[in-house]
FIKOLRO-207542 format. One record per residue (C-alpha): residue number from 1; x negated, y, z. Coordinates in nm, 2 decimals, padded with zeros to 4 digits, m for minus. Layout:
BEGIN
R  num    east   north      up
R  NUM       X       Y       Z
...
***
This chain:
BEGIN
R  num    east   north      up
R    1   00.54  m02.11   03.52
R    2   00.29  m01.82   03.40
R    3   00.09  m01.81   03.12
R    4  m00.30  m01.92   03.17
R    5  m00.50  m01.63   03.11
R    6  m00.88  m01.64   03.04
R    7  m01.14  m01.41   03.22
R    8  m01.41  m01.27   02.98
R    9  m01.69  m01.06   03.13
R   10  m01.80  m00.74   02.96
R   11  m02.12  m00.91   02.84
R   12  m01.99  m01.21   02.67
R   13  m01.76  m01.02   02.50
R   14  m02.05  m00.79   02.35
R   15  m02.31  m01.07   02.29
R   16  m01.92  m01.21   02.07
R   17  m01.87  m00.89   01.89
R   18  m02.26  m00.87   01.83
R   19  m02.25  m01.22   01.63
R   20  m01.96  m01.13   01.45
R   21  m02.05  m00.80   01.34
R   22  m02.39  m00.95   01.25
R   23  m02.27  m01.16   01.02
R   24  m02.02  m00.97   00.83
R   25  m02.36  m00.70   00.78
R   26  m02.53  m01.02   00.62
R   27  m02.28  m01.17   00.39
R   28  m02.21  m00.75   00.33
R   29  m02.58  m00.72   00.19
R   30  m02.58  m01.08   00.03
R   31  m02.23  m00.97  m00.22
R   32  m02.14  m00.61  m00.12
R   33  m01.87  m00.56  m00.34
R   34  m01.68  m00.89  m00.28
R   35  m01.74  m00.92   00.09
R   36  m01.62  m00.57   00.17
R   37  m01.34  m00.49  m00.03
R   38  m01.18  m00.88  m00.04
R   39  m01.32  m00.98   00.31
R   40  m00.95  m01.07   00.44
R   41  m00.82  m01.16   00.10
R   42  m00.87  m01.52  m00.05
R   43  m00.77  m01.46  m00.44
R   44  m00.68  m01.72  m00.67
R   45  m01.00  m01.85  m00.89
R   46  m00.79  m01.78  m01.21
R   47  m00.51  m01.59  m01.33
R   48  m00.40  m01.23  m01.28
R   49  m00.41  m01.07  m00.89
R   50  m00.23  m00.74  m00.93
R   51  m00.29  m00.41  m00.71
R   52  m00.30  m00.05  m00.75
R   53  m00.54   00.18  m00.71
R   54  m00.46   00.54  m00.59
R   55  m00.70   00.83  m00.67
R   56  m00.58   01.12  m00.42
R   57  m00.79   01.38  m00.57
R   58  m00.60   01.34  m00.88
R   59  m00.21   01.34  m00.71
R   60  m00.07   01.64  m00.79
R   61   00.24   01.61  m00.65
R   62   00.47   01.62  m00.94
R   63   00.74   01.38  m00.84
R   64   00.71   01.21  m01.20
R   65   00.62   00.87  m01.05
R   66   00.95   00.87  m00.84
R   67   01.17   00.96  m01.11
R   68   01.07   00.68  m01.31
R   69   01.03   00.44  m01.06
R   70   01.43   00.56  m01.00
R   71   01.53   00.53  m01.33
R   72   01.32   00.17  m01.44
R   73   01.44   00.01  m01.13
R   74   01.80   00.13  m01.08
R   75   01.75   00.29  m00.72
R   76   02.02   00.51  m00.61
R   77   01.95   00.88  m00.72
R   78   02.00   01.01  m00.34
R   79   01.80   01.07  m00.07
R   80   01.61   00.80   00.19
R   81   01.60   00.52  m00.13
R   82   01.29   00.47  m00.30
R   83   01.06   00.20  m00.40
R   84   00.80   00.50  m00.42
R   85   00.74   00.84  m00.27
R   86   00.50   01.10  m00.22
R   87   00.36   01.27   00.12
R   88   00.22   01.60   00.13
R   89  m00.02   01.66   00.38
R   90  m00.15   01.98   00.55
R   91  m00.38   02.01   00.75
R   92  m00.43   02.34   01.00
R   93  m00.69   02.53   01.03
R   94  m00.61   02.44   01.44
R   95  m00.64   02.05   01.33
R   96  m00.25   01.97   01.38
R   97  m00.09   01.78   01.04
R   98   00.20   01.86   00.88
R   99   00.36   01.56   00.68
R  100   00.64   01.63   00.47
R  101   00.81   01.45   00.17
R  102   01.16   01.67   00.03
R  103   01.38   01.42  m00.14
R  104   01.08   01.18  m00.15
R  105   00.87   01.43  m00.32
R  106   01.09   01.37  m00.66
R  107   01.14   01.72  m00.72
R  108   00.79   01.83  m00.61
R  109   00.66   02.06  m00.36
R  110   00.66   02.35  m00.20
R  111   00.42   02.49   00.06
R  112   00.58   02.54   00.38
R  113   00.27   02.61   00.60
R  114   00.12   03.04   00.50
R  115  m00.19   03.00   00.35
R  116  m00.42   03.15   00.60
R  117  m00.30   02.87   00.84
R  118  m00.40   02.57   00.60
R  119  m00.73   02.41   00.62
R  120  m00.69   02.14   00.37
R  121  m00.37   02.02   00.15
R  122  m00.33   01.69  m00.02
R  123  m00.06   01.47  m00.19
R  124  m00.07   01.08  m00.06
R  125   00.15   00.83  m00.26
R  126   00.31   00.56  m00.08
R  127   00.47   00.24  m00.19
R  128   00.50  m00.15  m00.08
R  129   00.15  m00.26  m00.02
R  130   00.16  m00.64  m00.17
R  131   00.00  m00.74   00.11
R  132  m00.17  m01.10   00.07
R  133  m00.06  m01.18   00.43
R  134   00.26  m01.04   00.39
R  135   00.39  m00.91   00.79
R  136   00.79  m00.93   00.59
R  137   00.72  m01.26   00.39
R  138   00.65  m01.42   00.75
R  139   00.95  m01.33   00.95
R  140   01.19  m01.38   00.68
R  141   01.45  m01.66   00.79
R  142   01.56  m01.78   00.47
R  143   01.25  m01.74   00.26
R  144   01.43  m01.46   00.02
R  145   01.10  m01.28   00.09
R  146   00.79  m01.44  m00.06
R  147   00.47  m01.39  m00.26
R  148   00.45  m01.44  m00.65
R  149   00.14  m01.67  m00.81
R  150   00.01  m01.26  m00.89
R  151   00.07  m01.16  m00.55
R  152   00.32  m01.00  m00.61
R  153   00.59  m00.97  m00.29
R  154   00.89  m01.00  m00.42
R  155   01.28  m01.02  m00.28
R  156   01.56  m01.31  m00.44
R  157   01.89  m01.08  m00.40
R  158   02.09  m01.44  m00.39
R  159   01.92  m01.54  m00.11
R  160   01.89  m01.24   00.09
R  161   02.13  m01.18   00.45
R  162   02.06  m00.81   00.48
R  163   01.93  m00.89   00.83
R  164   01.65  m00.66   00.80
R  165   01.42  m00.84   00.99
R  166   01.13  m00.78   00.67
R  167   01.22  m00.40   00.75
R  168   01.15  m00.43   01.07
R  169   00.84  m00.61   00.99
R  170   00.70  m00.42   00.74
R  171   00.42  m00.18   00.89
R  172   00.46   00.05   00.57
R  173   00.84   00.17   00.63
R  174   00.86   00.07   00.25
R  175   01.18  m00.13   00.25
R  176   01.55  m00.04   00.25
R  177   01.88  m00.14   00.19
R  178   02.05  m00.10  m00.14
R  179   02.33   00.04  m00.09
R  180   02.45  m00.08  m00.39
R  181   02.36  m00.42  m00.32
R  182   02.35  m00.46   00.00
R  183   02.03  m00.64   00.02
R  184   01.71  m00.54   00.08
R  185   01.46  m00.37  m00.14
R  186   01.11  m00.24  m00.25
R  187   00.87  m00.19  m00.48
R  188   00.76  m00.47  m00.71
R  189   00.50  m00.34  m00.90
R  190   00.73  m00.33  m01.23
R  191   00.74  m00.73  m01.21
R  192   00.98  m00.74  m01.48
R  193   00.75  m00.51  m01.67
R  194   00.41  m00.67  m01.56
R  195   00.48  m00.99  m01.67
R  196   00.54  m00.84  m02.01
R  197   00.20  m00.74  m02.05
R  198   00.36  m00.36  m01.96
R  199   00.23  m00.13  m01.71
R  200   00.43  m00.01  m01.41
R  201   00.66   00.28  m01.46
R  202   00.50   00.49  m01.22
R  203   00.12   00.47  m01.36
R  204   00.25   00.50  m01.68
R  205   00.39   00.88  m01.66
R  206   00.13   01.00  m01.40
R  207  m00.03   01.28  m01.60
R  208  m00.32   01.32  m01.39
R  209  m00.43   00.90  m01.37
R  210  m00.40   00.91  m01.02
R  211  m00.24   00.62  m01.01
R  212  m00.45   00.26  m01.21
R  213  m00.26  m00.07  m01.21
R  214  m00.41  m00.34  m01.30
R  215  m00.54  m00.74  m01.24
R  216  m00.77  m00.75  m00.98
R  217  m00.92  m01.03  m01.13
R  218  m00.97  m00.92  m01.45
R  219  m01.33  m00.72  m01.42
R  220  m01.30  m00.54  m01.75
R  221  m01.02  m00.37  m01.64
R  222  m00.94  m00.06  m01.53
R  223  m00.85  m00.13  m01.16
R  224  m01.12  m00.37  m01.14
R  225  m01.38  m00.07  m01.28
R  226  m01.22   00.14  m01.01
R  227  m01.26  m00.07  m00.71
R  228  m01.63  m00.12  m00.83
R  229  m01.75   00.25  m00.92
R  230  m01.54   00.44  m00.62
R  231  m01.49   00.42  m00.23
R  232  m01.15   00.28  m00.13
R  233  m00.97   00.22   00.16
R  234  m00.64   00.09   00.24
R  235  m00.36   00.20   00.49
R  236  m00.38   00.00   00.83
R  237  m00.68  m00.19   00.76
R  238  m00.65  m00.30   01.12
R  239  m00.39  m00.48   01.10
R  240  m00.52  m00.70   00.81
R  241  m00.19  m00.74   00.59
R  242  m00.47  m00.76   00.31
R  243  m00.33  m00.48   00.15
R  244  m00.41  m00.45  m00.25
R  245  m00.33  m00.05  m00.27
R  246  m00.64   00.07  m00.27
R  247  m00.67   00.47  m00.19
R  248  m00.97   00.68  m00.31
R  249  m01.07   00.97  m00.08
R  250  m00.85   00.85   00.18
R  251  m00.79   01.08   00.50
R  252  m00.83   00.94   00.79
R  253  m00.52   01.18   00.91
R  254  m00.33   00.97   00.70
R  255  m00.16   00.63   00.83
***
């Protein structure tokens, strides 16, 4: 028994994509600034929605963010652990990119490309992407992997197996296993912190402000000015994770 597939000519598809292109354009010029940035996000009416914001321009590459990301959360301090990192990004002057991140980019950087090869050079944090349709929170057999009332995605140790199917799941690479632990792990946007009124560790010792975190909702707040004055984009907008880490001056090199 096969499964039933469904011919579509060229020109239905088209006269399709047409209407739906059509009206995300409309509803775009009716509310830009909802319907473009939150289009595959349904927030709650009240209460905080936290994301970050990530100005690359300002990313210096410092490491500072990982060390005391480290440190707040109690990460191992050894390589291939961390609930943050940061990428360094060269591109050539013959258009090939060269990613690297030493030791997570905790100790900072160093240029391996000469100079008169580089074309452009850039530091890119990464971290968990608290994604509002959560790829990990979805596959998770035992529910150890959900969403706070924030939306915040967050692991229950005590009900974790360490199967790693969230890992696998997870189009970011930005969970592990503690090896401590045993279970998995990933960034939580400082929950323990947030919900303190605190900021995450990681904005809080960035000395350039590259990195705002903040309640989405909240629109006289920082992240909420930022999303409002700046063009952002988010990693793998294709895959419609609804993502709320929101990059400024984003590469297109970078995925």
């Amino acid at each position: 028994m096969g499964v039933k597939k469904t011919k579509t000519d060229r020109r239905e598809f088209l006269e399709k994509l047409a209407i739906i292109a059509g009206g995300v354009i409309a509803v775009s010029i009716v509310k830009p600034f909802g319907s473009i940035l939150f289009a595959a996000v349904k927030r709650p009416e009240t209460g905080p929605w936290y994301g970050m914001g990530i100005n690359i321009s300002k990313c210096i590459g410092c490491g500072n963010c990982v060390k005391a990301c480290k440190s707040e959360n109690d990460i191992p301090n050894e390589p291939f652990f961390f609930r943050t990192w940061v990428e360094q990004y060269t591109i050539k002057n013959d258009e090939t990119v060269v990613v690297e991140s030493p030791n997570g980019g905790m100790d900072g950087f160093s240029q391996s490309v000469p100079d008169e090869e580089i074309f452009r050079s850039f530091f890119v944090p990464k971290l968990c992407n608290q994604c509002a349709h959560s790829p990990c929170v979805q596959v998770c057999p035992v529910g150890a992997t959900f969403e706070s009332p924030e939306g915040v995605v967050l692991v229950d140790s005590k009900y974790c197996l360490g199967c790693r199917y969230c890992i696998q799941a997870c189009p970011y690479g930005t969970r592990f296993i503690n090896p401590v632990t045993n279970v998995v792990d990933k960034c939580t946007l400082c929950y323990h912190r947030i919900m303190n009124g605190q900021s995450t560790a990681c904005a809080l010792v960035c000395p350039t402000g590259a990195r705002i975190f903040g309640d989405i909702n909240d629109e006289e707040g920082e992240l909420h000015a930022f999303l409002k004055e700046n063009i952002t984009h988010v990693l793998k907008a294709h895959l419609n994770t609804g993502s709320k880490v929101y990059y400024k001056d984003l590469s297109p090199n970078v995925h």
